[in-house]
N, C-alpha and C positions, 0 to 999 in steps of 0.2 A: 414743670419738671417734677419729679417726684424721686427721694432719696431712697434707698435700698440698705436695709441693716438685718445683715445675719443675724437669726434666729431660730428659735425652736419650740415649738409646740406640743406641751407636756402636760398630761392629766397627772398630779403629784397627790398621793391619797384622794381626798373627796374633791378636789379643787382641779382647777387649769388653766393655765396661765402660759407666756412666755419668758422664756430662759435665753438672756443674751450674755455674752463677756459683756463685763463691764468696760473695758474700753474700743466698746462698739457706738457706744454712745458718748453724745455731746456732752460738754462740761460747761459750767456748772450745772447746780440738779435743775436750776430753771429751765435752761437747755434742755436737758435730760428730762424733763416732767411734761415738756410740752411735744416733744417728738412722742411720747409714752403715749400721751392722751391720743394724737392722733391715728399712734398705733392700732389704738383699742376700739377708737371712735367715740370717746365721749366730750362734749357732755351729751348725753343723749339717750333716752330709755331704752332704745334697741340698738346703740351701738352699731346702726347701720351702714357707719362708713368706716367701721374699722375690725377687728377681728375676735371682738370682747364679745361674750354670750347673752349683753343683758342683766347679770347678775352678782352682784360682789361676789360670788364664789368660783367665776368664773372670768373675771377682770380681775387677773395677780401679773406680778410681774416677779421673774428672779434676776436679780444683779449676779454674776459669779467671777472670780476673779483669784488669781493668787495668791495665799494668805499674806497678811503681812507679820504674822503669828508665827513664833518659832512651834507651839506646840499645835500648830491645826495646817491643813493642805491647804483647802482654800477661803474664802473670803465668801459671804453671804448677806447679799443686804435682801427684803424682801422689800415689795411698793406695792400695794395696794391703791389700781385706779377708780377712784371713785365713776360709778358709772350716768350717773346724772349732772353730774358738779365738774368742773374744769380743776379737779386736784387729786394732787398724789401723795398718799400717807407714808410715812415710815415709823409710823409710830408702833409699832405691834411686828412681833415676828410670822411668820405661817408656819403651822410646823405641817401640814398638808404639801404644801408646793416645795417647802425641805425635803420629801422623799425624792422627789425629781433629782436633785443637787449633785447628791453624789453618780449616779447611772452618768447626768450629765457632763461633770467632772471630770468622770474616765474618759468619756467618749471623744471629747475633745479637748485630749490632752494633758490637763491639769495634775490628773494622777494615773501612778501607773496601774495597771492589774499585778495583783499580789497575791495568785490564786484563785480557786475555785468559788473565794468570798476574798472582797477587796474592801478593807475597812478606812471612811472619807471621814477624819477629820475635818467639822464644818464649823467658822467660827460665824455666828448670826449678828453682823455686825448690828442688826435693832438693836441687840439687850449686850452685846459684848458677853456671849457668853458659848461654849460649846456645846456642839451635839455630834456622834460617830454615828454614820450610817453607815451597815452591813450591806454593802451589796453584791447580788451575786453574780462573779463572775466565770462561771466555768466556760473552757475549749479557749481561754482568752479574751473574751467580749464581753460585755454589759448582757445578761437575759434578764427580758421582758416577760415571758408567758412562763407560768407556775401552778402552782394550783393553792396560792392563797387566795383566801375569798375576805373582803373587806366589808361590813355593811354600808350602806350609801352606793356603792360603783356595781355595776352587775360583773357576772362572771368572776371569772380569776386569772390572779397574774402571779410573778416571784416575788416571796416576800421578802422584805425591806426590813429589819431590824432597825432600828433606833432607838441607842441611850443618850437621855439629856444628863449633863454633866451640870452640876452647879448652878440649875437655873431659878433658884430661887430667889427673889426679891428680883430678878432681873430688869425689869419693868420699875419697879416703886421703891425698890432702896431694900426691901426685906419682906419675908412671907406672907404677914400679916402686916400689911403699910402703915394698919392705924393702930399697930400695938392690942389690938383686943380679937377674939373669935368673935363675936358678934358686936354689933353696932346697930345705935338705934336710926335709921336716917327719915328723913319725912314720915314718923307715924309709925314705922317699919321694920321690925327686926330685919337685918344683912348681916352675910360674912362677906368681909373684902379679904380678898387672897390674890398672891400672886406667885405661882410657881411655873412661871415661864410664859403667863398671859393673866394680867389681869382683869378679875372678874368678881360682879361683887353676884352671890349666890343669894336668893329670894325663893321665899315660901310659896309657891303657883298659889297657893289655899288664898293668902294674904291679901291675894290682888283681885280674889272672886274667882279664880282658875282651877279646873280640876289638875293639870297640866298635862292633859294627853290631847290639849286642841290640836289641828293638826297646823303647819305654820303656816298657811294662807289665812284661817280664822283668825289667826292671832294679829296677824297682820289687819287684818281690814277692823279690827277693834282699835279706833283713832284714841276713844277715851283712856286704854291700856296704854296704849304708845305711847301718849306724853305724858301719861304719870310715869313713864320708867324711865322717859327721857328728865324728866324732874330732879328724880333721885340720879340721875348717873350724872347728870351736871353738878350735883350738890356732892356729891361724894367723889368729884374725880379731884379736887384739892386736899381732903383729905388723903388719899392715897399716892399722895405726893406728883399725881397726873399735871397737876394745876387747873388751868380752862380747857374741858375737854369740849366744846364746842364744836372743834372742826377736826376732832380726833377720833381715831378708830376703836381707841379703848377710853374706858374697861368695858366690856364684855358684859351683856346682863342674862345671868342664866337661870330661871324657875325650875326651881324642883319640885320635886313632888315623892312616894312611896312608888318603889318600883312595881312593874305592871308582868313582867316578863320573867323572874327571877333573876335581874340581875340587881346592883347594889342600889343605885338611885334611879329615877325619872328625869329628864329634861327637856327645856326648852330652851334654846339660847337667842338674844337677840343679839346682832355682831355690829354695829349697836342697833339699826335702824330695821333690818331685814332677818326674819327670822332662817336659822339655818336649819336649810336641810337634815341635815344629821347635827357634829357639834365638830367644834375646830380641836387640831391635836391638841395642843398644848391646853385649850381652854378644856378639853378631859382633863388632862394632867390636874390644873388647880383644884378641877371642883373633885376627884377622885384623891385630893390632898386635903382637903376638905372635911373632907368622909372620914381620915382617920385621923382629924384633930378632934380630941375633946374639946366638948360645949359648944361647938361650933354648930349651924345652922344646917349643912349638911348631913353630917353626924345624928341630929335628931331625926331628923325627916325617914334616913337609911335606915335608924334604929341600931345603929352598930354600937359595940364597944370599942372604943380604940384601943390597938395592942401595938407593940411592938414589933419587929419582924419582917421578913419577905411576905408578899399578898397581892393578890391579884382580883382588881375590882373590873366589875362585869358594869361600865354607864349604859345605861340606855337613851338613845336618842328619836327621832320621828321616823328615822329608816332599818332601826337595829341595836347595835350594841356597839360600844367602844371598848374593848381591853386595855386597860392601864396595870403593868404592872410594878410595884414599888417596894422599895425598902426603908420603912422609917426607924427612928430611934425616939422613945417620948423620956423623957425628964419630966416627972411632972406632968402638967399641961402644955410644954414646950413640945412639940417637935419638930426631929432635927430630918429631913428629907436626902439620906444616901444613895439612892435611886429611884429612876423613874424613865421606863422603858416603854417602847411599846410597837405594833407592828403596823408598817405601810405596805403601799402597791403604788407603783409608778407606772406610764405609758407612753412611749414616745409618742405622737401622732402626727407632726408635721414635723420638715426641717429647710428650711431654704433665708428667703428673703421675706419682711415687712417691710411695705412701704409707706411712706410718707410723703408728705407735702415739701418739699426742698422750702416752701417760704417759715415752715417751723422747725426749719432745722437751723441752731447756731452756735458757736462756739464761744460766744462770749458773752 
């Protein structure tokens, strides 16, 4: 027999994944984690008996749910199913498959439309922290096709507004976890940051890297991999992670001097597989980065950090990320008062996933 749980299939900026209510699914999350896996079909490198693409960017899952927040609509857990390993993370938010949330949210009932632009109060239950997404609603419905263009997804779709509210330290306790903009870890100048994804920033130069390999080279470099897995084991207790072992973060991103005119170079590993372009939030840090003084970032860009509204141009292996921000510096302190930036969402399927009724359980 095989169980059936409503679902939805949604490319949410660079990512895609599926979107269920949360009490479509079994309790507890062991329940829940193991209907997930067979959803997806892993463990398994092509995910050939479940609906995952093969690729962490492509094996997400969104929990959605009614806030239980008086100041947010609804409720947001993100899971990340690992697609070779029999487990499911919650450790890290997506801010990719958050552009989905709110389109999703109206559509099935959660919130109402409130106009031509319908703005979703999303609290991420990962970090307990909010984000409003703008979506647009004209004639009364959710639209999909627009004419923004994302890099990473072809074509174009409507765009997605997103202000992260107060996401700093979300993950590690506060922006800079270990108290310093640079750190010295295995040999290594690092900045550990965390402004809604923690991520510790690394010199491409440092590691032998120009940083414009493309990420399949980087990938099949075993000797790079496990020096970075070195340092992200040894640095994720300082940034208050503990044993990141079997955890998704932090995030390892090399930079480098931009290629394209925009502010910085990247490459990110998310931790194990190198990403396509770069994750939202994991812009956000490293273009937080960028306008801290003495940080590691900072130098690479060659910027001065100021003050002010400013809009930093990342570049990734498919394009460019815009983050736009407003910081306050005191000093060497800064204080992070926004930090915005633009998605595209796409519904593509909607019905049932099925499973196996013998990993489905309620207790």
């Amino acid at each position: 027999m095989l169980r059936a749980i409503p679902s939805t299939l949604m490319r949410g900026g660079t990512s895609k994944g599926l979107y269920f209510h949360a009490k479509d699914l079994p309790h507890p999350a062991s329940a829940r984690d193991a209907a997930l896996l067979a959803a997806m079909g892993s463990p398994d490198p092509r995910q050939i008996d479940g609906v995952g693409g093969a690729h962490p960017l492509t094996s997400k899952v969104a929990l959605i749910s009614p806030s239980k927040r008086a100041d947010a609509d609804v409720d947001y857990l993100f899971l990340q199913v690992v697609v070779e390993k029999a487990e499911v993370s919650d450790s890290q938010n997506c801010g990719n498959i958050l552009a989905g949330v709110g389109p999703w949210a109206i559509e099935n009932g959660l919130v109402p439309v409130a106009g031509d632009t319908t703005p979703v109060r999303i609290h991420m239950l990962n970090t307990n922290s909010i984000a409003v997404a703008h979506v647009p609603t004209p004639r009364g419905a959710v639209e999909y096709e627009g004419d923004a263009r994302i890099d990473g997804v072809p074509g174009t779709a409507a765009a997605i507004p997103i202000d992260f509210l107060d996401v700093a330290g979300s993950s590690c306790g506060q922006l800079f976890p270990t108290n310093s903009s640079i750190d010295r870890i295995k040999e290594l100048e690092v900045t550990c940051i965390d402004n809604g994804m923690p991520v510790v920033v690394m010199r491409a130069a440092d590691l032998g890297k120009r940083g414009d390999e493309s990420p399949q080279d980087l990938e099949a470099d075993t000797a790079l991999k496990s020096r970075i897995e070195r340092i992200r084991l040894a640095v994720g207790p300082r940034m208050n992670l503990g044993d990141v072992t079997k955890k998704t973060v932090p995030k390892i991103c090399l930079v480098s001097p931009p290629r394209h005119g925009g502010t910085i170079h990247t490459r990110t590993f998310i931790p194990h597989r190198v990403h396509e372009a770069i994750g939202v939030l994991g812009a956000v840090s490293v273009a937080t980065a960028c306008v801290t003084p003495g940080s590691l970032a900072a130098q690479v860009a060659g910027l001065t950090p100021r003050s002010g509204p400013q809009r930093l141009e990342i570049e990734h292996p498919t394009g460019f990320f815009t983050v736009e921000m407003e910081v306050a510096l005191e000093g060497d302190i800064v204080r992070v008062k926004r930090s915005a930036l633009l998605r595209t969402a796409r519904k593509l399927m909607q019905g049932q996933v099925f499973v196996p009724a013998s990993v489905w359980s309620e207790t």
